[in-house]
N, C-alpha and C positions, 0 to 999 in steps of 0.2 A: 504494500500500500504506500500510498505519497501523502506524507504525513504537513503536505505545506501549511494545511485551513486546519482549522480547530471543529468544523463543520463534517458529520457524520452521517449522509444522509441518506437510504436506500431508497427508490422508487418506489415503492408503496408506502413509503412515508408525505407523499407529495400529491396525495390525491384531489381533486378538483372541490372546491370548497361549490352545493350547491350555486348555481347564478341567482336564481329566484331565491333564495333563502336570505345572500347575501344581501340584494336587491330590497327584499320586504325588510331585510334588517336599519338599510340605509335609510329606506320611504319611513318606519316606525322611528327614526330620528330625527330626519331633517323637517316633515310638517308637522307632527304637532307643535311647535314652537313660534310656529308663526300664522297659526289657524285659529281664532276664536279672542285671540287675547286683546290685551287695550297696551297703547304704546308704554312700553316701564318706563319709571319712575327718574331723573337725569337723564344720561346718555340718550338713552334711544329716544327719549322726548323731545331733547334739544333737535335731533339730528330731524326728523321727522318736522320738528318746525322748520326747519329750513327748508328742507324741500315743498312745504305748502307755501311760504312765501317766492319759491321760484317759478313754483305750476301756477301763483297767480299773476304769475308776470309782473312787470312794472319794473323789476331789480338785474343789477347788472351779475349775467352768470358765472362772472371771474371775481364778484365780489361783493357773493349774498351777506347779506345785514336782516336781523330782526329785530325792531326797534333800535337799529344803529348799531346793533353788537354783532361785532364778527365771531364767526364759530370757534370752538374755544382747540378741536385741531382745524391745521390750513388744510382740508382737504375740496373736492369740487367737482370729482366725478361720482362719489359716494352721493349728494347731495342732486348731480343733473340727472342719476337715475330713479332716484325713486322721483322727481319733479317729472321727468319725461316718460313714468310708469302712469302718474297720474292725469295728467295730461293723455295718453293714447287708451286710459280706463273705460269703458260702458261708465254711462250714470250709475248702471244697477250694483254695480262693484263699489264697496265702501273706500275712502280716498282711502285708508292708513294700510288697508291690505292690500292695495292696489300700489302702495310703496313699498309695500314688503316684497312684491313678485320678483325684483332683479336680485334679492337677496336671499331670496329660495336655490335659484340660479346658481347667484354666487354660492352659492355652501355646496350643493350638489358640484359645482364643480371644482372645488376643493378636494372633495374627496376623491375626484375622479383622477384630479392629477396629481394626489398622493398614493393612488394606487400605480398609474403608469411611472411618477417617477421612482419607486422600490422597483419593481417590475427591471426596469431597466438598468437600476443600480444592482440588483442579484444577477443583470445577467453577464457582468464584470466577469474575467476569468478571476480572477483574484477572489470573487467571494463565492465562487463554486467548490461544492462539497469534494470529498477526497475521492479519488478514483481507486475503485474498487480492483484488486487484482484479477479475480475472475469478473467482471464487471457487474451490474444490477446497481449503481448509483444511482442516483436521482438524472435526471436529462437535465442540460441547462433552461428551458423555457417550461417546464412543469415546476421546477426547482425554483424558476424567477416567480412561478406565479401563486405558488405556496405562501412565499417573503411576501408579494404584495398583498395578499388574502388576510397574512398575519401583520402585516403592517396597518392596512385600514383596521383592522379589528380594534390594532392598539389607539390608532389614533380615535375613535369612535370612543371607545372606555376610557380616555382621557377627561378626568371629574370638571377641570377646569372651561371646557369646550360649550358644555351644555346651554349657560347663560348667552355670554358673551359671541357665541355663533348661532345665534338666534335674535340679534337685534340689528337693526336699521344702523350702522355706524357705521363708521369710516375703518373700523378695527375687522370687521368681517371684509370689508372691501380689501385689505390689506392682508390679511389671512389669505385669503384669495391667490392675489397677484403673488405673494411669496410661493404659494403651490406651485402657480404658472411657470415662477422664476426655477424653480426647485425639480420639477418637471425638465424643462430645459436644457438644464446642464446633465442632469442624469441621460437625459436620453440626446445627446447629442452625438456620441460613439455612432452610434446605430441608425439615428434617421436626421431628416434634412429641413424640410419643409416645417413640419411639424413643429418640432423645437424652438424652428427659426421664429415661426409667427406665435410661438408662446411665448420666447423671449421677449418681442419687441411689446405683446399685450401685458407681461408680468412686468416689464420694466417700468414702462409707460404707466402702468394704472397704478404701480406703486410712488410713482410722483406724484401723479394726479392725485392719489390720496391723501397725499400729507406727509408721504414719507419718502423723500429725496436722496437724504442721507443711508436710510436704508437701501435705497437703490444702490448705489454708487459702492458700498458698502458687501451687498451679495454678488450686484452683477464683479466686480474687482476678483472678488473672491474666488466667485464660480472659474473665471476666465485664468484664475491662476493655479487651478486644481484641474482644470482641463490642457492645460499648457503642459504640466507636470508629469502628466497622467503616462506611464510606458505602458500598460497593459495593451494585449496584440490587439482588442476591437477598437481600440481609439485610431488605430490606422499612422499612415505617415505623421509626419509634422507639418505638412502644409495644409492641408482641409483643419488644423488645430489654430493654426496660425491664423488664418482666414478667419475662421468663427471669432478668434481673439479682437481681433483687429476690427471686426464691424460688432461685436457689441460693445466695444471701448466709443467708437465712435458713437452708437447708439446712447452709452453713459453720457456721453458731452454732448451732445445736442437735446438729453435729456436735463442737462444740468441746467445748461441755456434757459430753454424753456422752465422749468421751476423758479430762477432767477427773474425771469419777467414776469412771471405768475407772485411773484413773492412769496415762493414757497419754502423759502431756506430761512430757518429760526434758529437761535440757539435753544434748547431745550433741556441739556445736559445738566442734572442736579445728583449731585453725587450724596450715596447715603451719610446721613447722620451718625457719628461715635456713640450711639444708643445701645443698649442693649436692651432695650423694648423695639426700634425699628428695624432692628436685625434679628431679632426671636420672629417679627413680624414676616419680614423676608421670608425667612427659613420656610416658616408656614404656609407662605404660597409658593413658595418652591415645594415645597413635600408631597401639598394637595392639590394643587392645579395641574401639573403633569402628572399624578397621579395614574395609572400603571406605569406609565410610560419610561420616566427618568428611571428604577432602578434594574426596567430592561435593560436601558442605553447603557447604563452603568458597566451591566455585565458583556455585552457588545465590546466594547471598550477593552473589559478588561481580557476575555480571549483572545479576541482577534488583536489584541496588542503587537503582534509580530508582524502583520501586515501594516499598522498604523506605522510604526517606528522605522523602517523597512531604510536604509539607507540612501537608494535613491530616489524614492517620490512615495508619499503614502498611498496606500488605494485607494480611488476613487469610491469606492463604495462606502467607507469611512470620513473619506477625508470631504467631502461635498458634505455629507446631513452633519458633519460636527460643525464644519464652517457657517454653516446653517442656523444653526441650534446655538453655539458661539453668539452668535452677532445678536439673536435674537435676545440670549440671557443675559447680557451685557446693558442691554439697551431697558432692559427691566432691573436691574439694580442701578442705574443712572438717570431713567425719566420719573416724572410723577406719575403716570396710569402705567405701573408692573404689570399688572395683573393682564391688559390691553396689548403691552408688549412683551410676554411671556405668551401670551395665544401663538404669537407667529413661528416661535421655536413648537409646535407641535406634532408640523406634517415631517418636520426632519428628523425629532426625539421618534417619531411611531417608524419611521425605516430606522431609526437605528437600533429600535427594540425589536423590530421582527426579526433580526441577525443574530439575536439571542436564542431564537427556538431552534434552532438546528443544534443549538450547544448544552441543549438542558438537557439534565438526567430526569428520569422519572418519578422522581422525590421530589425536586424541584416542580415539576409541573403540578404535582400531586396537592404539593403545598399551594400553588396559586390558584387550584382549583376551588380547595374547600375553604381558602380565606375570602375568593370571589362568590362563592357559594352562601356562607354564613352573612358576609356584608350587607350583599346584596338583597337576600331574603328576607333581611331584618328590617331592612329601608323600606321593601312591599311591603310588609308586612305591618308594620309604623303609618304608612302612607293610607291602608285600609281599614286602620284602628282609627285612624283620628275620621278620617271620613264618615263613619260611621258612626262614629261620636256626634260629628255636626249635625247625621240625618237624625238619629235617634236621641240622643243624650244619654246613651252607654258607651262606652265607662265615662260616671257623669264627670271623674275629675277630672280628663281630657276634654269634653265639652267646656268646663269650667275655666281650662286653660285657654282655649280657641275664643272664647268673649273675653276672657281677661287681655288678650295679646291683640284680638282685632274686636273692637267694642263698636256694638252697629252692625257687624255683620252678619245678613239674612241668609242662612244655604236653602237653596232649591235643588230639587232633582232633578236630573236628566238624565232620559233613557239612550241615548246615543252614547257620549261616553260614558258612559257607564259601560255600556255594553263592548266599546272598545280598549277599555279597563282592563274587561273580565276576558276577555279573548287573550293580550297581551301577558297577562297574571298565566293563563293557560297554557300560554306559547314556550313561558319560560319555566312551567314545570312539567314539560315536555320536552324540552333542552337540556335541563338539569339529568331529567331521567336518559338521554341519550347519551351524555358527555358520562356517567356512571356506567353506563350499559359497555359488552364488550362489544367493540370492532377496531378496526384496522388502526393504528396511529396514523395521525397527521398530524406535523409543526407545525401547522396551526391552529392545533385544538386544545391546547391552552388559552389561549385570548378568547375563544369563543364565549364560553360565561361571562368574562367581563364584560364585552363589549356589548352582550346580549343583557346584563346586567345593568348597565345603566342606561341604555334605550328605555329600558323597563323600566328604572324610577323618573326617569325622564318625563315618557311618557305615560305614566301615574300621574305624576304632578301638573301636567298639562290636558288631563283630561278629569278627574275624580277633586281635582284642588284648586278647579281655573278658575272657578268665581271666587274664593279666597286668596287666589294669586292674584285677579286681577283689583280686588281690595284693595290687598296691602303692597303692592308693588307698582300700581298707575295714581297717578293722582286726580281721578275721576271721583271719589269721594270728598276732595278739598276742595276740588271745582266746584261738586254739586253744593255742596255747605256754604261757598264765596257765594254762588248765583242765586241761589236762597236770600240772603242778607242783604246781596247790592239789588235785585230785580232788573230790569234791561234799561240800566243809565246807556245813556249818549256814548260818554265814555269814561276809562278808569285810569288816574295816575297811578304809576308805579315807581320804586323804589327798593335796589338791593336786591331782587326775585332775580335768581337764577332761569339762566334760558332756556330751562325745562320747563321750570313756573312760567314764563313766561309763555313759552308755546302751548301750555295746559290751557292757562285762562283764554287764550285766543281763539285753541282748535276746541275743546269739548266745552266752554264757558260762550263761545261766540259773542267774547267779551272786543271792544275796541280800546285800546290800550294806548297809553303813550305816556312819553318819559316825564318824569319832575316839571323838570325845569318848559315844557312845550304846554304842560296839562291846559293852560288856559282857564278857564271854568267848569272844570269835572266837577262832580259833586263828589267822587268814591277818591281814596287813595289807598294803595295797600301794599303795606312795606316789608320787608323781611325783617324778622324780630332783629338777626343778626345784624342788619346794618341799623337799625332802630339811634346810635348814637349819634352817626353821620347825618341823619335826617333835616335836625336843624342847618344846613350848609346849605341846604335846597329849598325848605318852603318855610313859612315863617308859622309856627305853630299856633299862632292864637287863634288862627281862621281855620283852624282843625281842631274836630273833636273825637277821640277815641271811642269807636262804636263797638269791634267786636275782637275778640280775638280767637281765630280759629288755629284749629291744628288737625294735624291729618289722623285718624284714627290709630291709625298702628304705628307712628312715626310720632316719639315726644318731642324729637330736637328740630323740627318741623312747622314752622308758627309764622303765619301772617297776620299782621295786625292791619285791620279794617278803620280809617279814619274817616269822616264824614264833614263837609265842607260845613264851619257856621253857617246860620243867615245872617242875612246882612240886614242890621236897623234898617226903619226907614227912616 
């Protein structure tokens, strides 16, 4: 045997992961997320006001404003698709899901080119399994599409994924383009066309989004891992050379264009000497990549002889680390980690699929029954409190759910419900297969997981959605503001973040405008937080404090309602 790879794999180890299994696995993730619910609560609020200020025209599209405030990232194609989603909607389509349709899109197609770019990264000679003396190894393109099979699974079971790749924001648009980018170089050995026009769409729509520096930052990267690269499918040096040399140029005229866009900011804030913000860190490093990173770990740590390799690391290695790298960097150095820790996910799930060729059968063993118990518990939690809501058993779980969201009414509904109860069935039907004997396959470890949190996923987005949409939109602050004020002309503001801001506009169909322009509003309404600043703007005696609301499930969450004096006669 040729003991080069750490990877041990026979042909019946690498058998075809069902299409439709896989398929129904991806469909049970990617829509419930974005089917039924109300815009959350910041981010995807703010983002979602922009785009109804640009479907209603009037604003210039290099440089939307909501009452004067610019978006808090520079991003602008994130923003002209869900405007140009609503805009080509039916009437009968509601605007805010008729914003979500390019960002269904985009996730679906994230995934698709985290599967092609593993696919093409396993099918490196370098990370092909050991060749067997009398032969029966694994083939290289059943072997590549095992890795891809187990790399979407990881990336899908990643905890962190679930929120943040289900909102309206500039961060899934970016997620995205990183796949594109990520795609690209992987498969650039092997095809032409293809790579080419994901490159210039991954490059491009990662400036457009906001994130330039990350461009300039992967594509650098990719072009210098692809330069490096000696493995026999990368071919001569001149088709490397070529590719170098026109996405270098693609970099600079993408740079260009960011620069006149004014999309280069400094943004770089390096953590705090704390050890509460660095316990903090840790924490979302642990549980945001969650399977994922102590795959990668082990990745790393076998195939270390090919990483270290004297003269050029593998490309199968060395692309999703520079990946993942740039990614985890940029989330201990900006303020949204969490935003920029998404985009290292499609690279961490190939580098953890390289792990299953390397595991012993204890090791899987263990990841099955810790995915097993986690996961069953979280159903299992998810089904308890629901049924608290419907019934008031166990009444101190009911007691919990008014104490935590005070107000809210649950209804039943026989739809999800019943898509609930199918799901709940699907995975103790998986559970029972993954126990059962049959054949191994590397990538029948991730299965559970990734089947595992599809499943609390969508639990919570069908059996919890009018408690989700509670406590996580601000559709109950609204309805409480428009209560109090009735349909004034218009309402000065003050301090409201541009969530708050897009809330009272789009579900208050309130007319808004700043301090200092109000004129003769009668309503003003300020955020408690800037409450000190207030006097610098209006002069308070011709104001009287009328109400002060907060949002039910959110104590640090407080608008205070002022009311214009009258004026003697």
């Amino acid at each position: 045997m040729n003991h080069r790879t750490p990877a041990i794999v026979a042909q019946s180890a690498v058998r075809r992961l069902p299409r439709m299994a896989l398929l129904l696995l991806c469909a049970a993730y990617v829509l419930p997320g974005f089917l039924g619910r109300e815009p959350l609560k910041s981010a995807d609020m703010a983002a979602f006001g922009y785009m109804v200020e640009l479907a209603r025209g009037g604003l210039d599209w290099f440089s939307p404003r909501m009452m004067g405030l610019a978006p808090e990232v520079d991003a602008l194609l994130p923003y002209w698709l869900g405007a140009w989603a609503m805009q080509a909607a039916p009437n009968w389509i509601a605007v805010d899901f008729a914003a979500r349709i390019p960002f269904v899109l985009l996730l679906t197609l994230t995934l698709v080119a985290t599967w092609y770019a593993s696919y093409y990264l396993a099918r490196n000679p370098q990370a092909q399994p050991v060749a067997f003396a009398f032969g029966g190894e694994a083939l290289p393109p059943d072997y590549a599409r095992a890795i891809a099979d187990g790399a979407l699974l990881a990336f899908i079971a990643c905890l962190g994924l679930a929120q943040l790749s289900h909102e309206t924001t500039p961060a899934l648009a970016q997620l995205c383009f990183v796949a594109l980018t990520f795609f690209a170089f992987a498969a650039m050995p092997y095809r032409t066309l293809a790579p080419a026009i994901c490159a210039v769409l991954g490059l491009t729509g990662l400036t457009l989004s906001g994130a330039p520096t990350l461009m300039a930052l992967l594509g650098g990267g990719g072009v210098l891992v692809c330069l490096f690269d000696r493995s026999a499918e990368s071919g001569s040096a001149r088709p490397r050379l070529v590719w170098a040399v026109a996405v270098l140029l693609l970099g600079m005229l993408l740079a260009l264009l960011a620069s006149g866009l004014n999309l280069w900011h400094w943004r770089i804030e390096l953590p705090q000497a704390s050890w509460g913000e660095w316990r903090s860190m840790g924490r979302l490093l642990l549980w945001f990549t969650w399977p994922a990173w102590p795959l990668a770990l082990w990745t790393l740590w076998r195939w270390r002889r090919q990483l270290i390799q004297w003269r050029a690391p593998s490309r199968h290695l060395a692309l999703p680390l520079w990946f993942a790298g740039v990614a985890v960097a940029a989330t201990l150095t900006t303020a949204s980690a969490d935003r920029s820790l998404l985009l290292a996910l499609p690279a961490l799930a190939a580098l953890a699929a390289f792990a299953l060729p390397t595991f012993r059968r204890s090791v899987a063993a263990l990841i099955d029954w810790f995915t097993l118990l986690f996961f069953s518990g979280c159903a299992v939690c998810i089904w308890i409190i629901w049924i608290a809501m419907q019934t008031g058993v166990p009444s101190q779980v009911a007691a919990n759910v008014a104490r935590l969201a005070p107000g809210f009414e649950h209804s039943f509904s026989l739809f999800p419900f019943a898509i609930a109860t199918l799901a709940t069935l699907a995975w103790a039907w998986l559970v029972k297969w993954r126990a059962g004997r049959h054949r191994a396959a590397i990538w029948k470890s991730l299965v559970l997981p990734a089947g595992g949190s599809a499943l609390c996923f969508l639990l919570l987005m069908t059996l919890w959605l009018p408690l989700f949409n509670f406590t996580r939109s601000y559709v109950p602050l609204v309805r409480r503001t428009v209560e109090v004020l009735g349909s004034p002309k218009c309402v000065a503001l003050h301090g409201l973040s541009r969530g708050h801001i897009a809330a009272l506009r789009f579900h208050g169909h309130l007319k808004t405008q700043t301090v200092d322009s109000s004129g003769r509003c009668e309503w003003l309404i300020v955020n408690k937080d800037a409450l000190p600043t207030l006097p610098d703007f209006v002069d308070l005696k011709g104001w009287s404090l009328h109400s002060n609301l907060r949002h039910p499930s959110d104590r640090d969450e407080d608008l205070l309602i002022y009311q214009r004096r009258a004026i003697a006669p």
